[in-house]
N, C-alpha and C positions, 0 to 999 in steps of 0.2 A: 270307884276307880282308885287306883294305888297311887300313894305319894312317889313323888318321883324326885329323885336327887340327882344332878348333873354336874357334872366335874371337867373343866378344860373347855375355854369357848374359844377357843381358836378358829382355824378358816373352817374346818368342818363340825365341830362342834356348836359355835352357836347357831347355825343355821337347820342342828338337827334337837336342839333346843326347842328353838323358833318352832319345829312343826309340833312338837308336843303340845306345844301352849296352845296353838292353834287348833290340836284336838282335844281342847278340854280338861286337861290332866293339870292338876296343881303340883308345880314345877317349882322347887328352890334351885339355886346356881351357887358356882363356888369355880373362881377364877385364880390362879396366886397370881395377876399381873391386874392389878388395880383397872378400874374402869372398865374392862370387858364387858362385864355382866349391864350396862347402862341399859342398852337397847333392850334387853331383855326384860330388864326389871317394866321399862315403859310398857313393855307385852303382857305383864302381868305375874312376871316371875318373882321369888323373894329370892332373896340374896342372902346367904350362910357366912358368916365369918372364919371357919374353916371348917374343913373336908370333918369335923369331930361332929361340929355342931351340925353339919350339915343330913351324917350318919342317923343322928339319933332321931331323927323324924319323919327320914325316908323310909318309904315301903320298898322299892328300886332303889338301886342306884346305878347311874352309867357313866363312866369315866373314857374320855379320848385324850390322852395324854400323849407328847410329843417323843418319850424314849425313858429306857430301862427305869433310868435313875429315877426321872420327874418322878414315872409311876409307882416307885419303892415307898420315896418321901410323902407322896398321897397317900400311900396305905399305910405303911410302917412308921410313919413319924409321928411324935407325942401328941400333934392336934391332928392324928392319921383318921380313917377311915374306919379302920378296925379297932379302933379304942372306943368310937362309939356308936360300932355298925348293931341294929338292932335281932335279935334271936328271928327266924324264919323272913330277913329279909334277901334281897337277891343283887347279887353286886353285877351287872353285864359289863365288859370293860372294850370296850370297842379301840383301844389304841395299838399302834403293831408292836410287840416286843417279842422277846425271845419266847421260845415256847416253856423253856427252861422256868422262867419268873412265871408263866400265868400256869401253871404244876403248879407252884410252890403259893402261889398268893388261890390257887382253889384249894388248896389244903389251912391253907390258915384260916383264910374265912368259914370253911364248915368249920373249923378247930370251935369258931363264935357261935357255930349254931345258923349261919348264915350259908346262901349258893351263890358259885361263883362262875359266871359262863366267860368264857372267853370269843368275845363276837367281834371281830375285826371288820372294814367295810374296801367294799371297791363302788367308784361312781367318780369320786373326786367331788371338787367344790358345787360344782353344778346340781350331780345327786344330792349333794348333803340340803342342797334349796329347792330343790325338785319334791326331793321326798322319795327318791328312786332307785335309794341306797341297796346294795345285796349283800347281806350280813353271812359271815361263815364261822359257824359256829361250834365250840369245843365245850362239851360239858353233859348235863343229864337232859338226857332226849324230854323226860315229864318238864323239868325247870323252861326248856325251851319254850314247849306247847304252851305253858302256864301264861309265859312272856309275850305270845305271839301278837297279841293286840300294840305290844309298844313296840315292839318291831318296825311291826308293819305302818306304824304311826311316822316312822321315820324312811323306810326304804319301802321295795318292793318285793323281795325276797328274801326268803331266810334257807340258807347249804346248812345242812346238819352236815358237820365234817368225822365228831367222833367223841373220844372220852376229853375230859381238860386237857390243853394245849395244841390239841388237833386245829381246832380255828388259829389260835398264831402259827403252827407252822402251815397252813394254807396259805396265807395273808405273803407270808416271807417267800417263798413260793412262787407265788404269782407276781410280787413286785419284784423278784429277781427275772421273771418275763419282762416285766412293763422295762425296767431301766434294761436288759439288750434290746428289746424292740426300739425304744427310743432312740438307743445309741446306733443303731442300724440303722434309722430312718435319716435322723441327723448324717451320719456319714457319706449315706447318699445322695442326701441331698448336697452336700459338699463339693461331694463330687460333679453334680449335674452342675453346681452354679460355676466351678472352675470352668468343665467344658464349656460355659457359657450358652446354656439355656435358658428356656424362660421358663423363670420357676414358679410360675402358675399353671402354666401346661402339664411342666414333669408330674406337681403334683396329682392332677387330674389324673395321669397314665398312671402314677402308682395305686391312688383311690380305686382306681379302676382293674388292677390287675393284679396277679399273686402277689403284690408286695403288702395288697391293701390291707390295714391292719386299725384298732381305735388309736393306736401312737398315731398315725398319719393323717386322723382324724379329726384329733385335738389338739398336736403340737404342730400339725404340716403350716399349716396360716399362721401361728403365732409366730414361728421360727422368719417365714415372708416376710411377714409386719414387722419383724423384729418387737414382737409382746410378748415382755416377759414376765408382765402379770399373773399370782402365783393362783394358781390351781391345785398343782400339788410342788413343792420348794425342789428346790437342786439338794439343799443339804439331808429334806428328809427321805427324797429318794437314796442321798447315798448314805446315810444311817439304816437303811432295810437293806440296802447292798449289803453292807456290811456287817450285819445279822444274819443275811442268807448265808453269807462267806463261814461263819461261823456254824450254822446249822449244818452244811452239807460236809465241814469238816471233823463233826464229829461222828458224822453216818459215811467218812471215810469215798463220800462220792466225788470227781476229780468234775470239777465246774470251768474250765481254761473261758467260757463264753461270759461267766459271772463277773470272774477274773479281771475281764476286759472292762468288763464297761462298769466295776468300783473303780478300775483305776481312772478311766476316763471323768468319771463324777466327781472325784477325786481332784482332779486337774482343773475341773471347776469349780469349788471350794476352793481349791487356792487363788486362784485368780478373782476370787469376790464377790461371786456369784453363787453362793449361799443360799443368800435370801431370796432370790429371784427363781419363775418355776425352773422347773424341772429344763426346759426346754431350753436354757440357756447357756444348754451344753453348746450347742450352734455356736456361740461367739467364742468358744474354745476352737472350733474347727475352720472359721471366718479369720481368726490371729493365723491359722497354721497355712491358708490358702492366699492368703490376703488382700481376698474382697468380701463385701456382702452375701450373703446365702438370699 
């Protein structure tokens, strides 16, 4: 079995960590926020003092990293990735970023003698501990096949999208769906709780009818409960918003739906609701009606 190097254990990363170990695979970790890697190490992980040392012993390596920057200073910096990525090793990077950077980081790393897939995920926190993750993926169709056992160690499917950076611009793609779906579902529900419904019923009528969607799914009850326990964050759906915004602006296509709901996520970031999921766009629209959703 291949050594496997893991980078970024955040909500979705160490839980897709966690199943590697579980299948058997000898698993080093490399976290930049101190103490992450704990629970892993008890699973039987080793722990890399950075992303260099972590390079030079991986046969894999899989990176989920939170945005453009982080993932540059992971590859490109002096204790980088590619200063000690090894000849015929395979870099997957599962984090969303521009399509622009994952071109540019599968050209450096063959430049090592290394492949570099660009495999971003949809499931959220649930798949990433499920194991039920759907990887979509940008790079050499052979590389993929090669990979399919750790895939599959981690999700349930794997999209062959295309050449390098076809997986990130799916990924940006699709979460420019998820955040208008969101922002749709939140609004209407806004709306129903002004009119003064019972928003356990409405949701029912929506679940159940053309509105029904997986936004309605997984944010309908938490928005109720007011749970804004993170699944997936307010601020990283609107960092993919705002990659999307950029992606369709250079392929010249007019998004006014995208539009909408950055600025809305937007407006939740400012109000402080960052760190909290996604769903907590509701208390932006709960200030604007003012009552509970």
């Amino acid at each position: 079995m291949p050594t496997i190097g893991f980078i970024g254990l955040g909500t979705m990363g160490a839980p897709m960590a966690a199943n590697l170990l579980r299948k058997n695979y000898a698993v080093t970790v490399y976290n930049r926020t101190p103490g992450k890697a704990d629970e892993l190490v008890k699973l039987g992980a080793a722990e890399a003092s950075s992303p260099l040392q972590l390079a030079q012993s991986a046969d894999t390596i899989i990176t989920i990293i939170s945005n453009d920057s982080a993932v540059e200073e992971v590859f490109y910096g002096e204790q980088g990735i590619l200063a000690g990525i090894k000849p015929g090793a395979t870099v997957i990077d599962s984090s969303t970023i521009s399509s622009g950077l994952a071109v540019r980081l599968a050209a450096d790393t063959a430049a090592k003698g290394a492949s570099f897939l660009d495999a971003p995920v949809t499931g959220s926190k649930d798949g990433a501990t499920a194991g039920t993750l759907l990887f979509m993926v940008g790079g050499d169709p052979a590389v993929v096949e090669a990979n399919r056992d750790i895939f599959l160690s981690m999700g349930r499917e794997i999209v062959y999208m295309g050449p390098s950076g076809s997986g990130a611009t799916a990924k940006l793609c699709h979460n420019s769906i998820v955040g208008i779906n969101a922002a749709g579902l939140i609004e209407g529900m806004a709306i129903a709780a002004k009119g003064g419904l019972n928003m356990e019923s409405f949701l029912r009528v929506v679940q159940g009818g053309g509105a029904a969607s997986k936004q309605a799914d997984l944010k309908g009850v938490k928005v109720i409960g007011g749970d804004y326990s993170v699944q997936f964050s307010l601020a990283l759906m609107l960092k993919d918003l705002k990659l999307g915004s950029v992606l369709s602006d250079g392929m010249s296509v007019p998004t006014p739906m995208l539009e909408a709901a950055k600025s809305l996520f937007q407006a939740g970031q400012t109000k402080g609701y960052g760190e909290e999921d996604l769903a907590a766009l509701a208390k932006v629209y709960e200030e604007w009606i003012g009552k509970k959703i």
